[in-house]
C-alpha positions as CSV (number, residue, x, y, z in Angstrom):
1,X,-62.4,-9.1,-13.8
2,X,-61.6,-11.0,-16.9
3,X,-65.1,-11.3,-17.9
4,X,-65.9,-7.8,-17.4
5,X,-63.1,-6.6,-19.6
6,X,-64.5,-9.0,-22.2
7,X,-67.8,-8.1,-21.8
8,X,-66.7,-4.1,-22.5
9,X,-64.5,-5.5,-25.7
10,X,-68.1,-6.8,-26.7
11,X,-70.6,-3.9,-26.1
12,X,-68.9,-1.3,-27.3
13,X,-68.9,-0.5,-31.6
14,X,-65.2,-0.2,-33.3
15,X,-63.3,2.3,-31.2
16,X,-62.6,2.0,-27.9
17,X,-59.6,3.2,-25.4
18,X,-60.0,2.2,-21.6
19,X,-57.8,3.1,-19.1
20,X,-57.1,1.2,-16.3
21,X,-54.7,1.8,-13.7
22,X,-53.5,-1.3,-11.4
23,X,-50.2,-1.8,-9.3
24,X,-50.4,-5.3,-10.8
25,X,-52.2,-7.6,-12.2
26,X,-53.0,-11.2,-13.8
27,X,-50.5,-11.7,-16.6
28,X,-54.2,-13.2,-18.4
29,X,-55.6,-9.9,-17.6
30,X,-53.0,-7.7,-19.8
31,X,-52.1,-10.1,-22.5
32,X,-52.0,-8.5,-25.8
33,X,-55.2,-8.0,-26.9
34,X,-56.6,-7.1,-24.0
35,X,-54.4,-4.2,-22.8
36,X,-52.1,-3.0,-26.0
37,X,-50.5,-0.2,-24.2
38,X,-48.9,-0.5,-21.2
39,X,-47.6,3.0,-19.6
40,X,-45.3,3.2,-16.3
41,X,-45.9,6.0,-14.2
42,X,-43.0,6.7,-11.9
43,X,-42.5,8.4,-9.3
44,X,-41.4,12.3,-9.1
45,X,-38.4,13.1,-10.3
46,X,-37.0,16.8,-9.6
47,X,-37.4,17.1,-13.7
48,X,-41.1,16.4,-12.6
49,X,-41.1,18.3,-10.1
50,X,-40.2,21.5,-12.1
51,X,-42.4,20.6,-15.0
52,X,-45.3,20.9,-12.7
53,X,-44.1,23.8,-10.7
54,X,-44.1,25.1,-14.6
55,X,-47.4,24.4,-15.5
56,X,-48.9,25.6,-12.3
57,X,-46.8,28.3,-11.0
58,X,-45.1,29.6,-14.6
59,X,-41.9,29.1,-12.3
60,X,-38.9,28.8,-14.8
61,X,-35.4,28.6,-14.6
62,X,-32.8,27.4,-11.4
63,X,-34.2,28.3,-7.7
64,X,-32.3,27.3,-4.8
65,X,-35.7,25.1,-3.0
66,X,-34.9,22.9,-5.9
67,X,-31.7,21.5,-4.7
68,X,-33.6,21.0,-1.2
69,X,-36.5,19.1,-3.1
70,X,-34.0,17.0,-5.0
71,X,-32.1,16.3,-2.0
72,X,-35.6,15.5,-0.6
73,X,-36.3,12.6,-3.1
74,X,-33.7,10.8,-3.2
75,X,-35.4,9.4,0.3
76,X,-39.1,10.1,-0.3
77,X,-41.1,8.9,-3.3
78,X,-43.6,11.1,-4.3
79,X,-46.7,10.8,-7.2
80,X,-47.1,13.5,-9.6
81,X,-50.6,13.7,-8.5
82,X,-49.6,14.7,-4.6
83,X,-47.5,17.1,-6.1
84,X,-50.0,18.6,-8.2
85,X,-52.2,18.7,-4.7
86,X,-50.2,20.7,-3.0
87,X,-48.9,22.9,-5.8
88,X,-52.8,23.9,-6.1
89,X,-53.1,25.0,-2.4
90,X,-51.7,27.9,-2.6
91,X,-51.2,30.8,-5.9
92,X,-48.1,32.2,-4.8
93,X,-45.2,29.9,-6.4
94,X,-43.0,30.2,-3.2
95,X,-45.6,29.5,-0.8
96,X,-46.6,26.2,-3.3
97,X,-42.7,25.3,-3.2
98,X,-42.2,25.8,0.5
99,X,-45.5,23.5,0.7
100,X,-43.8,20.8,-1.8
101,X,-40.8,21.1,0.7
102,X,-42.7,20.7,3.6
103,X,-44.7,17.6,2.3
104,X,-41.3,15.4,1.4
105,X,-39.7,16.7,4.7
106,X,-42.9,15.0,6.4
107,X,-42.8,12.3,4.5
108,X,-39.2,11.2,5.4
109,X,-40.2,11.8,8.9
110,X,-43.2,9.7,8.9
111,X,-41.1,6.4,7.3
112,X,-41.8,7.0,3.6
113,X,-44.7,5.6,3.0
114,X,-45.8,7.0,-0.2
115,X,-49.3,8.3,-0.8
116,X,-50.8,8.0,-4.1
């Protein structure tokens, strides 16, 4: 791995941005110089949760699924990405929250293993 990243340092001209995503690595793999940025990405959050259901469903503003969903997570760890997934199955916004709701309900049921 380490010589690849210094082999793409050495073919490419002045700018570059990578993006690599890892649940960890070599501490000689992200030294500074090699990776300069380093960005967490959590887990949802129900602020998450409604930003999505935002951007995808234009849903704004209290609704009652959302104290289910935060009651939900504070068992089941959930990425932003499965989320998104299931917010995208369906166009109606209560249909894509009931789906949401149904996901972490499975989840907690299944032992939390979280899928990325």
């Amino acid at each position: 791995m380490l010589n690849f990243i210094d082999g793409l340092w050495s073919s490419c001209g002045d700018e570059r941005i990578f993006t690599f995503t890892t649940n960890g690595l070599d501490p000689a793999l992200v030294r500074p110089g090699r990776m300069d940025l380093h960005i967490h990405l959590s887990y949802c959050t129900i602020e998450g949760i409604k930003l999505l259901a935002s951007s995808y469903h234009g849903i704004h503003g209290h609704r009652p699924v959302f104290e289910e969903i935060e009651g939900l997570l504070k068992n089941v760890k959930v990425t932003p990405a499965v989320v998104t997934e299931e917010f995208m199955k369906s166009e109606d916004p209560d249909v894509a929250l009931g789906r949401v709701v149904n996901f972490l309900k499975n989840k907690m049921v299944e032992g939390n293993g979280t899928r990325a």
